[in-house]
N, C-alpha and C positions, 0 to 999 in steps of 0.2 A: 328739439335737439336731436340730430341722428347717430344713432349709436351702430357698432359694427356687433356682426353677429356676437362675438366674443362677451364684448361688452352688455351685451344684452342679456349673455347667460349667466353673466358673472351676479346682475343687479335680482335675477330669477330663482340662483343660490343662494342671493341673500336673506331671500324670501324663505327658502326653505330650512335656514339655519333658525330663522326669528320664529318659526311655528312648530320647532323641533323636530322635522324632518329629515335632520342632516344624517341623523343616525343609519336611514335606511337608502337617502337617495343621497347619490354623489353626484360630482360634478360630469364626471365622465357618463352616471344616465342620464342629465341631462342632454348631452349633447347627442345621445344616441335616440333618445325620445325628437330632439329637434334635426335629424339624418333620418330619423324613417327608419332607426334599427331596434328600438324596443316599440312593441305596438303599441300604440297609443288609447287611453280609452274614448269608447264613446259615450257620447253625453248630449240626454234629450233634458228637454227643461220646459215646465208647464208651469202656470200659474191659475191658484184657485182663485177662491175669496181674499184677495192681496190688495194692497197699497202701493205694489213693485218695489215697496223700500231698501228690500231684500236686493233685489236685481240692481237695483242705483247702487247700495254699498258693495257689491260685489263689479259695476263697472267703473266705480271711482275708486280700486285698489292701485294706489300711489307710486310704491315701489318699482313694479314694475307696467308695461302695457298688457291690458285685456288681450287686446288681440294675439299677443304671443302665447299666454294663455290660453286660449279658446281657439285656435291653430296650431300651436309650434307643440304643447303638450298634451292636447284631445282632440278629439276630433268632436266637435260640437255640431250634432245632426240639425238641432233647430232648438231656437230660445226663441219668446212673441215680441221679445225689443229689440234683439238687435238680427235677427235672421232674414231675409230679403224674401223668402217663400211669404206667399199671403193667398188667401180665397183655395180652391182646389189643390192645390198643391202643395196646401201644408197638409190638408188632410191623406190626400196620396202619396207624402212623405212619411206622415206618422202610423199609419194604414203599414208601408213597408217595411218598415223598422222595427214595429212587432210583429210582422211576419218570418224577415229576413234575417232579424240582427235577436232574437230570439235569446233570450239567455246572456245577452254580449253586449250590454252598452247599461250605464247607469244612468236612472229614472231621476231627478230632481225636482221636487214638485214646492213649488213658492204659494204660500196662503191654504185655507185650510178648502175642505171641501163641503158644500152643505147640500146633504143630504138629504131632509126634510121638506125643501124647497128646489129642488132642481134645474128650476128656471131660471133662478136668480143667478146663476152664472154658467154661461154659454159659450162654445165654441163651432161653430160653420152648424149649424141648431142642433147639436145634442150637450147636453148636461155635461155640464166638467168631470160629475162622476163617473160616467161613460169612460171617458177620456183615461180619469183618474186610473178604474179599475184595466182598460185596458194595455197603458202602458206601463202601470205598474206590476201590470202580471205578466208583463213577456221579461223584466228587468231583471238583471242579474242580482241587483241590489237598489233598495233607493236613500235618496236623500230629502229629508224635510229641512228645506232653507227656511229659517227664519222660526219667528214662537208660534207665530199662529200655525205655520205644518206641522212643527214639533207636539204641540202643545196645546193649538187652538186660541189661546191669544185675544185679541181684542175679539174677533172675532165668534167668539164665543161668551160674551160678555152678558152678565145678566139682562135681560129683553130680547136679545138677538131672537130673531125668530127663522133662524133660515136652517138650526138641527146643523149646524154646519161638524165637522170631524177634523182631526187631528192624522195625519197621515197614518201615524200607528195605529193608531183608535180605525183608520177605513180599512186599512190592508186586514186589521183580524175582522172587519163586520165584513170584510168579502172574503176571508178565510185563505187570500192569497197567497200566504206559507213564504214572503218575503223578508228579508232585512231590512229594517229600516234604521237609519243613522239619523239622529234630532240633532242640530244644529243649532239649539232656541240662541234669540238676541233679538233685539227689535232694537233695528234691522242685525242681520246676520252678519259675523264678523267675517269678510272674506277669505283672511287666514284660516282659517277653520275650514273652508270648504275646499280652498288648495290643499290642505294636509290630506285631507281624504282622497282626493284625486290624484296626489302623487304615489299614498299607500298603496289604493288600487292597480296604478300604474306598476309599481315594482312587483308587489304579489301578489295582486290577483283575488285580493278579498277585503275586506274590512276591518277598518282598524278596531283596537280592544275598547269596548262599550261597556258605559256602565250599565246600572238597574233601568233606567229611565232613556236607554238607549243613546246616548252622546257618549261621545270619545273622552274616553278617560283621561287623554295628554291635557285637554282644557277643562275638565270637569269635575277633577277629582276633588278638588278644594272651594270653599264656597268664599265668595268675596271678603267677609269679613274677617278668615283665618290668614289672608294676603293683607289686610287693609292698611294704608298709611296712619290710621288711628291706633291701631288695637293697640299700644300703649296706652294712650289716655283712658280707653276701653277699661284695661286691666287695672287702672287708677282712680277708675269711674266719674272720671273729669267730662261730663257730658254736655254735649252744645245746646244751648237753648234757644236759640234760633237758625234759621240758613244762614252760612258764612260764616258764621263764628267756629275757631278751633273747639278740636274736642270730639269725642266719639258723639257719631249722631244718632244714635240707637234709642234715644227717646225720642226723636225725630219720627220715628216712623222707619228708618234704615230698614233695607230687605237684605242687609248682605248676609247675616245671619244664616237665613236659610236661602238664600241663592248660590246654586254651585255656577261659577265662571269664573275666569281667567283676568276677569279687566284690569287688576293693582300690575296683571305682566304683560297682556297686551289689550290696548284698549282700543277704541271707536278710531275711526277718520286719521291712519296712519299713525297708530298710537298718541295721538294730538291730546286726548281728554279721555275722562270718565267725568259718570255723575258726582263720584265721591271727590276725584280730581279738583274739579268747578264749585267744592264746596257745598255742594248738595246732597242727600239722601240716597244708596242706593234706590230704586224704584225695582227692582229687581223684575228686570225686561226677560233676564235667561230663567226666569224660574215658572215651574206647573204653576203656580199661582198667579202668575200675571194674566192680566192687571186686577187689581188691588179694586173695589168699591170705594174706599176714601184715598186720592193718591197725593194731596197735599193736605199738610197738617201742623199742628203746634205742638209745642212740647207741653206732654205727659196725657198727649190726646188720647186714652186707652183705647177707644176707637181703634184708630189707627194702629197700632202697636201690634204684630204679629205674636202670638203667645211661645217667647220664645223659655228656654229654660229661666228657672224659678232666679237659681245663679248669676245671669248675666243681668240681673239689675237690681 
């Protein structure tokens, strides 16, 4: 369907409304961001040790189109799926970008980086760490899409042998004296990564982070203080299998201690959640993901996160 410019920024403030950015961005910088009258930021984007799940959720944001995103409100220097440079001239492009754009353009690094193994993921033959350390040290700020950059993530999972790093965890072993924003979700909720990019766009810095570095608009509350159960919770009416009503917190449930946003904005154009679909948080947005047992039965102590004494 073709939409006129109009229409197109109307459907891009709605976007901005549903991830609480209305507060700081108006309609009117939209249209000065899409005129070429508020600079736009730039934005490099790398991928470590990833599944690009991160990159699919963030190219299949519903509301509005990518591409007016990734043109009409940044200037996107280079992404490995959707940018047309390939062989020498990504490297000539990334080469100038931390030489030229110095201090001015934000880092976004998808999957984690492994550091023990450096082969194991490569770009035109040097080490993604390479890569890693030098565009994240010319960056104004970065961003870790996804749990494995945040957090490390599957990626990190007992046996992994590739020493792999968590965006935060690499910036302080290179001492690089950067910001870094965690965005954990497996995959990354796209709204999350437009709130950052519009904040930056109006002033110039990063939004307010908690302990663990993600944005406190989606982080301050952990799934289970939002959840459609926490009555039967407090009633201690608890489900005894998947599907059945009732708080799933002898399930296995991670909402507990999972800080995220899902009970307000969830997966695939707010379509679902885990808990939505009747199932268990798994708790995707949290330092602990994943879990060594991640399906289970009830009163599997196993399984059970040792939450307070109180809640059961």
């Amino acid at each position: 369907m073709s939409l006129t410019r109009r229409e197109a920024l109307k459907k891009m403030f709605n976007v901005v409304v549903a991830v609480g950015a209305a507060n700081f961005i108006s309609f009117d910088d939209l249209l000065a961001l899409d005129s070429g009258k508020m600079i736009k930021p730039n934005v490099v984007w790398l991928h470590g040790s990833s599944c690009s799940g991160c990159s699919c959720s963030f190219l299949n944001i519903e509301d509005v189109s990518v591409v007016d995103i990734l043109t009409k409100f940044t200037n996107l220097i280079y992404h490995p799926d959707v940018s047309l440079a390939t062989g020498h001239h990504v490297v000539d492009l990334l080469d100038k970008t931390a030489k030229d754009l110095k201090g001015n353009y934000l880092f976004v690094a998808e999957g984690s980086i492994p550091v023990k193994m450096p082969h194991a993921c490569l770009m035109a033959d040097r080490p993604m760490m390479d890569w890693m350390e030098q565009m994240a040290g010319n960056a104004t700020a970065c961003v870790a899409a996804g749990t494995c950059a945040a957090f490390g993530g599957v990626t990190t999972m007992e046996g992994m042998v590739t020493g792999s790093m968590s965006l935060s965890s690499f910036v302080k072993y290179k001492n690089l004296n950067k910001p870094v924003i965690n965005l954990p979700n497996c995959p990354m909720k796209p709204e999350h990564l437009v709130y950052v990019i519009f904040h930056y766009a109006k002033f110039k810095t990063i939004p307010k982070l908690d302990a663990e570095g993600r944005p406190i608009r989606f982080f301050a509350q952990t799934v289970h203080e939002r959840c459609m159960y926490y009555s039967e919770f407090q009633e201690k009416n608890f489900a005894k299998k998947i599907g059945e009503n009732g708080c799933m917190l002898k399930l296995g449930c991670q909402g507990p201690v999972t800080k995220n946003d899902c009970m307000v904005i969830g997966h695939n154009n707010n379509t679902n959640t885990c808990i939505k679909a009747g199932h268990p948080c798994i708790g995707c947005a949290s330092e602990h993901f994943p879990r060594q047992i991640m399906l289970h039965t009830y009163n599997d102590k196993r399984a059970i996160v040792k939450f307070k004494s109180s809640y059961l």
